[in-house]
Residue frames relative to the residue before (quaternion, step in Angstrom):
aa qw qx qy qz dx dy dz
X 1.0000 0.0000 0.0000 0.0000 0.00 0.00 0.00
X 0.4736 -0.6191 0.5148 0.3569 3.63 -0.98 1.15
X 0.6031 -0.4102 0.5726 0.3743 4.06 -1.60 0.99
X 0.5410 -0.5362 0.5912 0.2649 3.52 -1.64 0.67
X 0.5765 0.5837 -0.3179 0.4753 4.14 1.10 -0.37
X 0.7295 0.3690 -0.4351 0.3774 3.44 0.93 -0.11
X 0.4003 0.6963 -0.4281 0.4142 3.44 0.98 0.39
X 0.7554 0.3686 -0.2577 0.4766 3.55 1.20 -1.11
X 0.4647 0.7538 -0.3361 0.3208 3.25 1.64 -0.53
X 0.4371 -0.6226 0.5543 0.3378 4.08 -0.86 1.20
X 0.6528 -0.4457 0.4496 0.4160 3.41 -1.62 0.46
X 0.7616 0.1859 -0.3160 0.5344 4.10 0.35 -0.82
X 0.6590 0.3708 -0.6064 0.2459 3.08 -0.08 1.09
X 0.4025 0.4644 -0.5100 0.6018 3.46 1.47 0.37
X 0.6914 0.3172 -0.4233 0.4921 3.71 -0.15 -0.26
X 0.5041 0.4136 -0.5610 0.5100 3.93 0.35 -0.13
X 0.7677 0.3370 -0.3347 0.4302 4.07 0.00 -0.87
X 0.6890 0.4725 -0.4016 0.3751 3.56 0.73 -0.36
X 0.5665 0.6583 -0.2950 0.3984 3.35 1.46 -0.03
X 0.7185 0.5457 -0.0117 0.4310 2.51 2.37 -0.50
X 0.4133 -0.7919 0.1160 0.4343 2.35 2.32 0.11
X 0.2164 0.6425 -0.5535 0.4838 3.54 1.89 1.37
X 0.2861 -0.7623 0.5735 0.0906 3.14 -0.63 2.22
X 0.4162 0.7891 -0.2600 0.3694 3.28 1.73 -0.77
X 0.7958 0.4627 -0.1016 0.3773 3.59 0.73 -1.27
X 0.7116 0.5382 -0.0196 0.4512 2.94 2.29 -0.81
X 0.4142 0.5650 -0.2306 0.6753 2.35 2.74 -0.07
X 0.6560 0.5249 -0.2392 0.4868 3.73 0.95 -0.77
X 0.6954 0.4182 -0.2197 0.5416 3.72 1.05 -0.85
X 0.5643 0.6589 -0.2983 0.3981 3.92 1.53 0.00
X 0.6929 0.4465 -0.1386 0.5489 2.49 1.59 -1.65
X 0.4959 0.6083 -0.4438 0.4326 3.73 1.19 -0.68
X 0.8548 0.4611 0.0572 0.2311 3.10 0.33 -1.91
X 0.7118 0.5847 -0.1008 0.3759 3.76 1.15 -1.12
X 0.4459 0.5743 -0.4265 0.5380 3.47 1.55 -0.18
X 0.7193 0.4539 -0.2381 0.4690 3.51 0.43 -1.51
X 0.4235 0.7467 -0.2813 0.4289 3.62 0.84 -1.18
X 0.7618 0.5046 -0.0772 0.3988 3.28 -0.16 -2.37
X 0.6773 0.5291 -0.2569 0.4419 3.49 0.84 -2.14
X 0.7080 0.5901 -0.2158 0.3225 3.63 0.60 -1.20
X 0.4985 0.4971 -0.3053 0.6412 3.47 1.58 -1.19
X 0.6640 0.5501 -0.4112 0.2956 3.47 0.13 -1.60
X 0.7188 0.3599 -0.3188 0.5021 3.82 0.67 -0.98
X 0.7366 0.2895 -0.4711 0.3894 3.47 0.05 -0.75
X 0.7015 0.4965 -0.3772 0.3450 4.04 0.39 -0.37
X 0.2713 -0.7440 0.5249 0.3121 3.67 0.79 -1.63
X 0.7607 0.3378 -0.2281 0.5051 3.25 1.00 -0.69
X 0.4801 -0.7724 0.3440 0.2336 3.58 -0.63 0.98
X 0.2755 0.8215 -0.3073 0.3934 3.40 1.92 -0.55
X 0.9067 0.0539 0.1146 0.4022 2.76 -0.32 -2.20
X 0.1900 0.6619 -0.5587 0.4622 3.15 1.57 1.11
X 0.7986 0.4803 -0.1633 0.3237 3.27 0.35 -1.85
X 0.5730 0.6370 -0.2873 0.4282 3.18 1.67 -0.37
X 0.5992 0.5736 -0.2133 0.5162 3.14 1.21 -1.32
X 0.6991 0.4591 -0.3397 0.4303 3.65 0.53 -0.98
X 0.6551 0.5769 -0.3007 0.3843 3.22 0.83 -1.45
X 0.7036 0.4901 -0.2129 0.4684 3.92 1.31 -0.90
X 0.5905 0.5258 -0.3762 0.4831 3.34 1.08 -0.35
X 0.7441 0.4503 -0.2519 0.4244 3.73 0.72 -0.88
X 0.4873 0.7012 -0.2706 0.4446 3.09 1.81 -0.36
X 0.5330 0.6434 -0.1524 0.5280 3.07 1.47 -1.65
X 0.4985 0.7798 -0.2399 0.2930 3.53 0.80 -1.77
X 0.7913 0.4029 0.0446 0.4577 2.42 -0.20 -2.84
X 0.7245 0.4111 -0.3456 0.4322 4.21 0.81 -0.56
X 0.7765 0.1667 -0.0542 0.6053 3.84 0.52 -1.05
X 0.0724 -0.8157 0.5510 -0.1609 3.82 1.01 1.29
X 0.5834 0.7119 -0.1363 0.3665 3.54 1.33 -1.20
X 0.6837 0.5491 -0.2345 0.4196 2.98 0.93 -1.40
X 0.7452 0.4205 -0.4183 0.3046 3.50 0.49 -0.84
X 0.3942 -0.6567 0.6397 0.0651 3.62 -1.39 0.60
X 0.2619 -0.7888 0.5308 0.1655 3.80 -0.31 1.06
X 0.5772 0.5518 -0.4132 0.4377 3.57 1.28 -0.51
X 0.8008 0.3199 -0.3834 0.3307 3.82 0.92 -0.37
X 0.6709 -0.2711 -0.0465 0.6887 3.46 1.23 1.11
X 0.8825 -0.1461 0.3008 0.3307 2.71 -2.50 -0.66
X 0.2244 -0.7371 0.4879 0.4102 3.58 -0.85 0.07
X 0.3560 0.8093 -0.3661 0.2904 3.68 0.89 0.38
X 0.3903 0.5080 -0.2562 0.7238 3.06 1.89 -1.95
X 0.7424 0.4036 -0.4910 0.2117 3.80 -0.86 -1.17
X 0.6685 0.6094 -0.2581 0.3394 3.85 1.15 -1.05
X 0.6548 0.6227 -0.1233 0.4103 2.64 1.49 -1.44
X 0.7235 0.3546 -0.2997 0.5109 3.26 1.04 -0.78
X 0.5755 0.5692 -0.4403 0.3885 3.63 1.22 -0.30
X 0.3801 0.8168 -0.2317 0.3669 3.17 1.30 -0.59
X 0.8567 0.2634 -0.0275 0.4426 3.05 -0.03 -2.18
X 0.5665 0.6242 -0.2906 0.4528 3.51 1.81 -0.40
X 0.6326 0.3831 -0.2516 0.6244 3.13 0.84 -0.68
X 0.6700 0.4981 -0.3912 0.3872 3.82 0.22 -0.71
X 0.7059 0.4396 -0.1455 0.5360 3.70 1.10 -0.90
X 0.5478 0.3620 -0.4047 0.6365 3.76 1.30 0.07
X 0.5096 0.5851 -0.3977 0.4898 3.86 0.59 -0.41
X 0.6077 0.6768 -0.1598 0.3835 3.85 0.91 -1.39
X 0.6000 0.6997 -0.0650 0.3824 2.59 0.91 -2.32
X 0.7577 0.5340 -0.0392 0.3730 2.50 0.18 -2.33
X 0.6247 0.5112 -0.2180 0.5485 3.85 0.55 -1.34
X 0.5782 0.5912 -0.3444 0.4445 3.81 0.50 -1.36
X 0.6332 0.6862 -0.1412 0.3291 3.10 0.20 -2.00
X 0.6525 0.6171 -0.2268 0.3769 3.64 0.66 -1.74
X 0.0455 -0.6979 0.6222 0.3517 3.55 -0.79 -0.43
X 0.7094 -0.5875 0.2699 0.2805 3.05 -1.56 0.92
X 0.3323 -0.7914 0.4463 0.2531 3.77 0.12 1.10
X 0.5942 -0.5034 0.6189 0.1023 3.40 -1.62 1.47
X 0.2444 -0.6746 0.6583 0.2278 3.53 -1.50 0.90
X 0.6471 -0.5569 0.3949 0.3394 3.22 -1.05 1.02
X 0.5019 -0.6240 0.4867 0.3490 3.61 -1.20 0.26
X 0.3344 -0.7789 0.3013 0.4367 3.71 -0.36 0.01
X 0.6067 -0.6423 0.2644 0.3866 3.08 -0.95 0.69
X 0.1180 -0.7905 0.5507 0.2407 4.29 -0.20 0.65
X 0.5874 0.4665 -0.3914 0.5330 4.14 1.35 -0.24
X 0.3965 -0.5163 0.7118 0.2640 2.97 -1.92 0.31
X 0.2045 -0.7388 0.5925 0.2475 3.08 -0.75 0.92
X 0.7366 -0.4708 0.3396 0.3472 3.32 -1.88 0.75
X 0.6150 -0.4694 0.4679 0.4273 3.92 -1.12 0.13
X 0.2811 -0.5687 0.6124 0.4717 3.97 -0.65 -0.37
X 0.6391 -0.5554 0.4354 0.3058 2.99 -1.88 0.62
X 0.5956 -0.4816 0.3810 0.5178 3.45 -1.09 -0.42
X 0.4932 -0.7449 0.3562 0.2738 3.38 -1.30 0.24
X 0.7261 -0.5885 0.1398 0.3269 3.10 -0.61 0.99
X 0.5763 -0.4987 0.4024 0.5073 3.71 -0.87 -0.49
X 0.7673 0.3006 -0.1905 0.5334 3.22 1.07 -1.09
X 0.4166 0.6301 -0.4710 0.4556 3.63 0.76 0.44
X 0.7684 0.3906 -0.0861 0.4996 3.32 0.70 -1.00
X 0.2790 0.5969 -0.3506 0.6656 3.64 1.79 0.00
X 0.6354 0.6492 -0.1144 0.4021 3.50 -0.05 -2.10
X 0.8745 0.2277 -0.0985 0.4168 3.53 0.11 -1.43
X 0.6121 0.4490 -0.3943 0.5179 3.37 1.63 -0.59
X 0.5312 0.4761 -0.4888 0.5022 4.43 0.63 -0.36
X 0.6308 0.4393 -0.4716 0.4321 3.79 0.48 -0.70
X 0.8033 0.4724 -0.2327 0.2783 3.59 0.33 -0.91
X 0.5895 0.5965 -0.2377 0.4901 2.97 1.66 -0.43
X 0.7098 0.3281 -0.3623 0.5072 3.56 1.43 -0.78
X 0.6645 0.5103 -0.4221 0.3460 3.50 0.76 -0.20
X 0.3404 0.5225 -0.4274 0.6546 3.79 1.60 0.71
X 0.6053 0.4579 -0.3663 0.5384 3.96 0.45 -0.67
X 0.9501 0.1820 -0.1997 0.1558 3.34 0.42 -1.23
X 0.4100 0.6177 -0.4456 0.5018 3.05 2.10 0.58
X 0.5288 0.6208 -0.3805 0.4361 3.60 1.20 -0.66
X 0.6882 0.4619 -0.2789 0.4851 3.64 0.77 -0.78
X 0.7308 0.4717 -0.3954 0.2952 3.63 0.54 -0.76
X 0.6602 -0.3779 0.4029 0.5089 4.07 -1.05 0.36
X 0.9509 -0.0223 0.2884 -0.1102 3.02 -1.39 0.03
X 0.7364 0.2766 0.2713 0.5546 2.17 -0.51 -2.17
X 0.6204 0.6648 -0.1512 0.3877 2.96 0.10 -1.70
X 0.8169 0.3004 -0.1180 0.4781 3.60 -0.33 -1.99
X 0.8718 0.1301 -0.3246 0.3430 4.15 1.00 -0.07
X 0.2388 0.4053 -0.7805 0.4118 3.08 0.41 1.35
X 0.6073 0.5025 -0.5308 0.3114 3.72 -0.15 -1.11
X 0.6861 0.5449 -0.3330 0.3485 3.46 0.19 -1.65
X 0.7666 0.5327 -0.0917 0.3465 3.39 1.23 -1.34
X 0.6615 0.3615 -0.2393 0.6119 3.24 1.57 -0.15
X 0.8144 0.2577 -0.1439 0.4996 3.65 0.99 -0.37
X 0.7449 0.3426 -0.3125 0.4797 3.22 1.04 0.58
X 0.6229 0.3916 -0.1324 0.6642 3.35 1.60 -0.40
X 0.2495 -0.8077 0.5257 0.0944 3.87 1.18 -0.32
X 0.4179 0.5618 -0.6170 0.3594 3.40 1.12 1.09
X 0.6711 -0.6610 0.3047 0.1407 3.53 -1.96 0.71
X 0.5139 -0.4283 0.3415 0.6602 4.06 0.40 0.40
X 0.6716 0.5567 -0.3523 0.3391 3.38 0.25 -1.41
X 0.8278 0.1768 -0.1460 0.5119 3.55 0.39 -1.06
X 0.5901 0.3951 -0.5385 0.4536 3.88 0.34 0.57
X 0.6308 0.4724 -0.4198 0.4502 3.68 1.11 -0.17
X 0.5249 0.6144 -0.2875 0.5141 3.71 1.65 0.01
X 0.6165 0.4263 -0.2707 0.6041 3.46 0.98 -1.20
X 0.7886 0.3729 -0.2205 0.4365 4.22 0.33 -0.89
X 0.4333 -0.6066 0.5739 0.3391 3.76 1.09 0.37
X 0.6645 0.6295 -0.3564 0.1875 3.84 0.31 0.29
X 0.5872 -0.6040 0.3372 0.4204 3.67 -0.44 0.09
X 0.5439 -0.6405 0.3789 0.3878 3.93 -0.60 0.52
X 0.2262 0.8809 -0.0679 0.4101 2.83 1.55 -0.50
X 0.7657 -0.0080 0.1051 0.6345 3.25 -0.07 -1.55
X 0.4602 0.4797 -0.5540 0.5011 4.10 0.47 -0.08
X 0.6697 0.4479 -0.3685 0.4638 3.96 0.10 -0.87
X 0.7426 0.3705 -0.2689 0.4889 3.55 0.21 -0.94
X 0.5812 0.5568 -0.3354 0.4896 3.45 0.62 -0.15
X 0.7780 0.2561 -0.1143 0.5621 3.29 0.27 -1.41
X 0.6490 0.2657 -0.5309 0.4758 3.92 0.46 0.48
X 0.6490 0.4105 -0.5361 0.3505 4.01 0.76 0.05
X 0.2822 0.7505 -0.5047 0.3201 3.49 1.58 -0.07
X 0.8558 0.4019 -0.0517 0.3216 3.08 0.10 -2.10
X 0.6571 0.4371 -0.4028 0.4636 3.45 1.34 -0.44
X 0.4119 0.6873 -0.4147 0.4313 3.60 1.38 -0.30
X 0.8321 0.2890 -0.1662 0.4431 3.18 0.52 -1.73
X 0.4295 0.5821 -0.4961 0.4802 3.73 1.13 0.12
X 0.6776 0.4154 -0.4447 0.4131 3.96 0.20 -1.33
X 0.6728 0.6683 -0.2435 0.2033 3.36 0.75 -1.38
X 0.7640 0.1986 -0.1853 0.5853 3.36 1.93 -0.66
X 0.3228 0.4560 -0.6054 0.5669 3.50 1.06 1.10
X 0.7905 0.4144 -0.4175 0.1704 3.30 -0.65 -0.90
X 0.6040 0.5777 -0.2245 0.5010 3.38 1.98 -0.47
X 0.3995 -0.7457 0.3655 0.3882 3.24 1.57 -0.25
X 0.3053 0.8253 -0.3946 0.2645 3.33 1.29 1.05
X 0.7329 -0.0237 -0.0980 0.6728 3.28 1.76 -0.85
X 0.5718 -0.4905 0.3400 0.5629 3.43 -1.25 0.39
């Protein structure tokens, strides 16, 4: 549970500690901050999805180059906000951009069974499993049971933030720095592209 002081705490000082790697402060500046955030995506996008995406990347952003921001060159609200609409309008872009996907024909074959898997397929799948034990083993905590709790138990932000006396809020931020944790953790090994 976040200390009862980060509530009184100014926005650059939660970003001074999140620079510091206080996941704690970054959980406090979500919950401060992400309603308004969210609303803002919500208009420029429409879709609540890839609102939640956008938000969820910006604090991400946040929580990595926390440093960067400079109270002398304003508020850090304006600073979100504009990360926000930047990302929220490349997100737009991005969707625009797409062409409009074709329903598949239906299928009139059965398709064949897959073969067995290989020798070295199955090699392959046991090194994957083994680092992704390394890399839940490595994350906090915190951290490794919301994961456990959304992706192994398939319960909903809503109800692991019920079961942990926490804010939705911080389960989300948690459980998406979970996953980028455990993402670097199996690139850098050359586990995924």
């Amino acid at each position: 549970m976040k200390e009862a002081g980060y509530a009184d705490l100014e926005d650059a000082a939660l970003l001074a500690r999140i620079a510091g790697g206080d996941e704690q402060a970054l959980a406090a500046l979500y919950d401060r901050h992400a309603a308004r955030a969210f609303s803002l995506a919500m208009r420029i996008l429409g879709d609540p999805e890839t609102a939640e995406e956008v938000v969820l990347d910006v604090f991400w952003s946040i929580w990595q180059h926390a440093g960067a921001f400079t109270p002398e060159r304003g508020r850090f609200t304006t600073w979100l906000h504009a990360m926000v609409r930047h990302r929220a309008i490349d997100a737009l872009r991005r969707r625009r951009a797409r062409p409009p996907q074709l329903p598949e024909p239906p299928q009139e074959e059965v398709e064949p069974a897959l073969p067995d898997p290989s020798v070295e397929d199955l090699v392959e799948a046991r090194e994957l499993a083994q680092a992704i034990r390394e890399a839940l083993a490595a994350l906090p905590p915190a951290q490794r049971q919301v994961l456990e709790l959304a992706y192994f138990r398939g319960w909903t932000h809503r109800e692991i933030a019920a079961h942990l006396g926490e804010p939705l809020g911080t389960v989300k931020s948690r459980l998406y720095l979970a996953l980028r944790k455990v993402h670097d953790w199996l690139a850098e090994r050359g586990m995924i592209p």
